[in-house]
N, C-alpha and C positions, 0 to 999 in steps of 0.2 A: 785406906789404900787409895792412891790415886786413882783417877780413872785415863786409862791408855789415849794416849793424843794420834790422832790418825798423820799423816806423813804421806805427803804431798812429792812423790817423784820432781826434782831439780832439772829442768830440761835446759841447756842453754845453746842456741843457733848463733854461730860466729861467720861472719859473712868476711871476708878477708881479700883484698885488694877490690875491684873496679866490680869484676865478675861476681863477686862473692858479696858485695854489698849491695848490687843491684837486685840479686836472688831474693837478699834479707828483705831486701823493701819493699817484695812483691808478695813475700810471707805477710807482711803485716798488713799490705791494702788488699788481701782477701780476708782477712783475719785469722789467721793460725793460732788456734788459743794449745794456752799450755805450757806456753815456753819462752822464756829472756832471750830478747835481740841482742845484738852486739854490733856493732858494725868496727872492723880495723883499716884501716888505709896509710898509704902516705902520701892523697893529694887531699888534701884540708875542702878546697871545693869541692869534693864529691862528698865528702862526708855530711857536709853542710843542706845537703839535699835529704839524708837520709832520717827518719825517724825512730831510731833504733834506742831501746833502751839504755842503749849505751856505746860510746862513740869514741873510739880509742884512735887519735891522730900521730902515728909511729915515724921513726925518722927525721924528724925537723930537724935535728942537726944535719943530716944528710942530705936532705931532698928540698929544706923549705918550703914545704907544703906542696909541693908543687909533682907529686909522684915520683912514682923506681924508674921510668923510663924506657921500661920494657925492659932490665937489666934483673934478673930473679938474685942475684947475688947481692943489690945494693936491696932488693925485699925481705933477704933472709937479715942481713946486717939490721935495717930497721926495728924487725921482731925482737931480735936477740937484745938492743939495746934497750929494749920497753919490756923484758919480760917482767917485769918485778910488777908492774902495771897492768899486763895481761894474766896474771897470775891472779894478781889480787879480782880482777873482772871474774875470773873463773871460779874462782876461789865457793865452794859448800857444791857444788857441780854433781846431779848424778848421773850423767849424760850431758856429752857436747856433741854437737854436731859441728864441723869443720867445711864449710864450702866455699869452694870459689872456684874462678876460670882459667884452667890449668894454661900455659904459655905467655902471660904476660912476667912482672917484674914481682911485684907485691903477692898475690896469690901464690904463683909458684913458687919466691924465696921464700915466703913467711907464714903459710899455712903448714906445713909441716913443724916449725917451731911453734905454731901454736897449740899443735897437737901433741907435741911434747910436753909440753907441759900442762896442758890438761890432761892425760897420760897419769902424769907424773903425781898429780893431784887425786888420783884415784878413782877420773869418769870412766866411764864406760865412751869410748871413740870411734866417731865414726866419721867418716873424709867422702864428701858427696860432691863429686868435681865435675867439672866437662873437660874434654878436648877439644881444641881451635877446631874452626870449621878449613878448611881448605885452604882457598882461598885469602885467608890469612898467614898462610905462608911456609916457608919450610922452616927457617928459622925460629919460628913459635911452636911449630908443631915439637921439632927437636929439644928445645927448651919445654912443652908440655911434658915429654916421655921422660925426660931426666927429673920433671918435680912428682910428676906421678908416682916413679920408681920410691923418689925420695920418702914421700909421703906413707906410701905403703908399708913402709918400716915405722911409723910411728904411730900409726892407727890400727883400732882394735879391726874393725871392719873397712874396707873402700869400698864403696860404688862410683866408677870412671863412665859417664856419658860421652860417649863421641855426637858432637853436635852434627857434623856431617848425616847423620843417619835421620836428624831429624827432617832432612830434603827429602827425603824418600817419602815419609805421608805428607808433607806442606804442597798447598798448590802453587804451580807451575812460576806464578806472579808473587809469591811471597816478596815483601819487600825484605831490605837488611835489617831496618828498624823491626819487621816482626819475626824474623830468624833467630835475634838475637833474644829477642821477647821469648821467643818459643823454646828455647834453651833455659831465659831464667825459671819458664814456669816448667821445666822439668825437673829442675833443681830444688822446686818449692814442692812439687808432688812426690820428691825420695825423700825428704824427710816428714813432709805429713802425716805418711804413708807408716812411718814407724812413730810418730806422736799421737795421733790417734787410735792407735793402739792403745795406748797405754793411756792418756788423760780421756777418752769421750767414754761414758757407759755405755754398754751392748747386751743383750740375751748373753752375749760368752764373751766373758771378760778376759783381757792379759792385761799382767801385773810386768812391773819393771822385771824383774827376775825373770818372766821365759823369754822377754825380749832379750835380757843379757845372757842367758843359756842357750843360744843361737849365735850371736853376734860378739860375745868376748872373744878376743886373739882366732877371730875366723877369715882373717885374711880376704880376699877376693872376693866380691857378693853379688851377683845378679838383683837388679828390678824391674818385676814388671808390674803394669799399673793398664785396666784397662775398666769397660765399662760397658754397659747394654739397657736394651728396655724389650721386652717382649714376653712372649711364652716361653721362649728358650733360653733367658737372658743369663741362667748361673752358666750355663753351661757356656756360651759366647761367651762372656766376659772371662770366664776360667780359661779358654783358650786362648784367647786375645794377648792374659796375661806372660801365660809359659809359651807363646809361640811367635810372639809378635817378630816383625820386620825387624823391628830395634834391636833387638836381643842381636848382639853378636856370639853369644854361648849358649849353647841347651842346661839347665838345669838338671838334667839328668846327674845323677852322680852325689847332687849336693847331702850333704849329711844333715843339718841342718835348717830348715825353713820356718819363715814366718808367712800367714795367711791372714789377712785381712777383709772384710765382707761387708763390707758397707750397702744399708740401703734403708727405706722408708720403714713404716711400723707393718708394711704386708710383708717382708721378708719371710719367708719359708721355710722352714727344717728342713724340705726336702733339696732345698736350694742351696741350703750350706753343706748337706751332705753330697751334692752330686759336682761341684765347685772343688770340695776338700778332698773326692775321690779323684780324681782330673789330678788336682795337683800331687796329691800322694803316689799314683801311678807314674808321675814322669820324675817325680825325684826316685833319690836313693831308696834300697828296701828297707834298711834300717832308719832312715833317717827319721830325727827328732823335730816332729813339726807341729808347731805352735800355732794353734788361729785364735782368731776372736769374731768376735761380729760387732760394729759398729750401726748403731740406730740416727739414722737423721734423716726426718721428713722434707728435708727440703732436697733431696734430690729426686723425689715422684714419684715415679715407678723406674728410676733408674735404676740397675745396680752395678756397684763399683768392688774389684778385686784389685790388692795388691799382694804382692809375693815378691816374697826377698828370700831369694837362696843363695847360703851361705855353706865354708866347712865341706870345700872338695876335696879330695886327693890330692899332691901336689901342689894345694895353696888355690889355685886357678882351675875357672874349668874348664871343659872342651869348647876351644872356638872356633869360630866358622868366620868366612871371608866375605868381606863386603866387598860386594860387584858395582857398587858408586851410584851417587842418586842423581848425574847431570847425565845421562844418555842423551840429551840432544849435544852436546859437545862433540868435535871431531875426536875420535881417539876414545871417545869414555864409554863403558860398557853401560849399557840400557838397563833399569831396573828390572826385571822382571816384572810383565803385565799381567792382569786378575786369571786370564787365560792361561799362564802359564802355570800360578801359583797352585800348591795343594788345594782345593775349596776347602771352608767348614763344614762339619759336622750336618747342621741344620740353620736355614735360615732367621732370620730375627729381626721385626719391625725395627727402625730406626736405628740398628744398630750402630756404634761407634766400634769395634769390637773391630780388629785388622785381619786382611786377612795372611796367614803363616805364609814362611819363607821355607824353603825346602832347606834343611841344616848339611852340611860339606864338612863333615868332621876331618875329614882328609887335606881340605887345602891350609897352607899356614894363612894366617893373620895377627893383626896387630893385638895384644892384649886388653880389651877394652869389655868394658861390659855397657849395656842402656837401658834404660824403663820408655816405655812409652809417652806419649804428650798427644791429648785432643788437641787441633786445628786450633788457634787465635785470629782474632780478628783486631785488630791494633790501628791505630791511624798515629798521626805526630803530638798531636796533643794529650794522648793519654798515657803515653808513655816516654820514663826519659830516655835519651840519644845513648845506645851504648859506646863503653869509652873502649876502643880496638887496644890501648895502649893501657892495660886493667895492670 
């Protein structure tokens, strides 16, 4: 009798227009292990930058290398003519992950076809996008909400970052160059966030199967992602993660969550139960949630929470209104200062760990979910120029 060959979860990260490949290339110069890059585009120099396992240049009948234009219809046309190529990229897939920068031409027409058909191919899907920041304009934001919508129908899960919110914890002097920066690496911690689960060993393991018993056909999904170092640190980082500034929805409600616990080899029992109760209490009563614990000494005495809830009511969950992160502007409402906010629990050396926003279940807002992102520090040479025109 044979003896059983163990089977290696299929992970593949598809980076898709300007957005979406800048993301991918920030996955592999931290080294995200675990998973096949991809990078798609239709401007042939950008691709030519990236180091992605695999490099799909769509459109050249269309575009001549030379991108969509900011036009998401001459993006979707592209996909659609290459899918027999993107298919084959995709092709043995047990899990894709689909991201890019929602409001340009290529990401917004052509991530949604890609996620059809890997879909189609039998992954497990999931669509981890941003929203323009502002200042980029009305017409990309409008063009974001129409490929967002779009997307949402062909993926098993989405997680939508409003980049906007990431002003809110950046200082005052962020340049563009690290705005943008600070976007792709929130891109790169929503899907880490769910690969390390599944590929790094921990004291408590998850397998592909409770990630996909969460996340098949669960529509709309919150993330948050936070971090601490102290005596108090499961407990900060636990809040950090379900309360953050970024969250435009409370997690309340969700049916479904994944728990993630990342930290050195002192990690705690009592750390992952006081972490796993936090989050238990602010989701649903029934809801089916999934943790693990992730072991890696190189973050210290750090430790790191992520949470993904998924599986509301109505697809979406309750959200609350962003009051805008440029308060010194004439006209714009002020963030809320540390004085005004709820405080924490208990205080915590060094903490990275935000402090909550009071939730306004009552006022409307735009449908958007966010995970957190630490502070970057970026200059010109370490990073490439984002392309506005993705």
């Amino acid at each position: 009798m044979a003896a059983p060959q163990n089977y290696i979860t299929a992970i593949k990260v598809v980076g898709v227009g300007g957005g979406g490949v800048n993301a991918v290339n920030r996955m592999i110069d931290v080294g995200l292990k675990g998973a096949e890059f991809i990078a798609i585009n239709t401007d042939a120099q950008a691709l030519l930058m990236s180091d992605a396992d695999v490099k799909l240049d769509i459109g050249r009948e269309l575009t001549r290398g030379l991108g969509a234009g900011a036009d998401p219809e001459v993006g979707r046309q592209a996909a659609q003519d290459h899918e027999d190529e993107i298919a084959e990229a995709l092709k043995g897939s047990d899990m894709v992950f689909v991201t890019a920068g929602e409001g340009g031409g290529t990401g917004t027409g052509g991530a949604p076809v890609v996620a059809r058909i890997a879909r189609g191919l039998g992954a497990l899907t999931v669509g981890v996008v941003t929203r323009p920041f502002g200042f980029e304009g009305r017409r990309r934001a409008d063009q974001a909400d129409a490929g967002i919508q779009t997307l949402r129908e062909e993926v098993d899960t989405l997680i939508v970052i409003p980049n906007d919110r990431l002003l809110d914890i950046q200082d005052a002097e962020l340049s563009v160059l690290g705005a943008f920066a600070a976007a792709d690496q929130v891109l790169q911690g929503g899907v880490q966030g769910i690969t390390d689960l599944i590929t790094t060993p921990g004291l408590i393991n998850v397998d592909f199967n409770d990630v996909k018993s969460v996340m098949q056909g669960a529509g709309t999904a919150l993330m948050g992602v936070s971090s601490s170092r102290g005596e108090s640190r499961a407990l900060e980082a636990a809040e950090g993660a379900i309360s953050s500034p970024l969250l435009e929805a409370s997690i309340e409600g969700a049916h479904g969550v994944l728990l993630s616990i990342a930290g050195g080899s002192n990690l705690g029992i009592k750390e992952v139960e006081t972490a796993a109760r936090l989050v238990r209490e602010a989701a649903h009563a029934e809801a089916n949630i999934i943790f693990g614990t992730v072991i890696d000494d190189s973050l210290g005495d750090e430790l790191r929470i992520t949470v993904i809830a998924a599986g509301f009511d109505g697809g979406s969950p309750t959200v609350r209104k962003h009051t805008g992160a440029l308060g010194q502007i004439d006209g714009a409402k002020a963030t809320p200062t540390a004085q005004e906010q709820e405080p924490l629990k208990a205080p915590v050396e060094e903490s990275s760990a935000p402090v909550p926003q009071a939730i306004d279940a009552d006022e409307p807002a735009p449908e958007t979910d966010a995970i957190e992102v630490t502070a970057v520090r970026t200059d010109s040479e370490a990073l490439d120029v984002p392309e506005f025109l993705r």
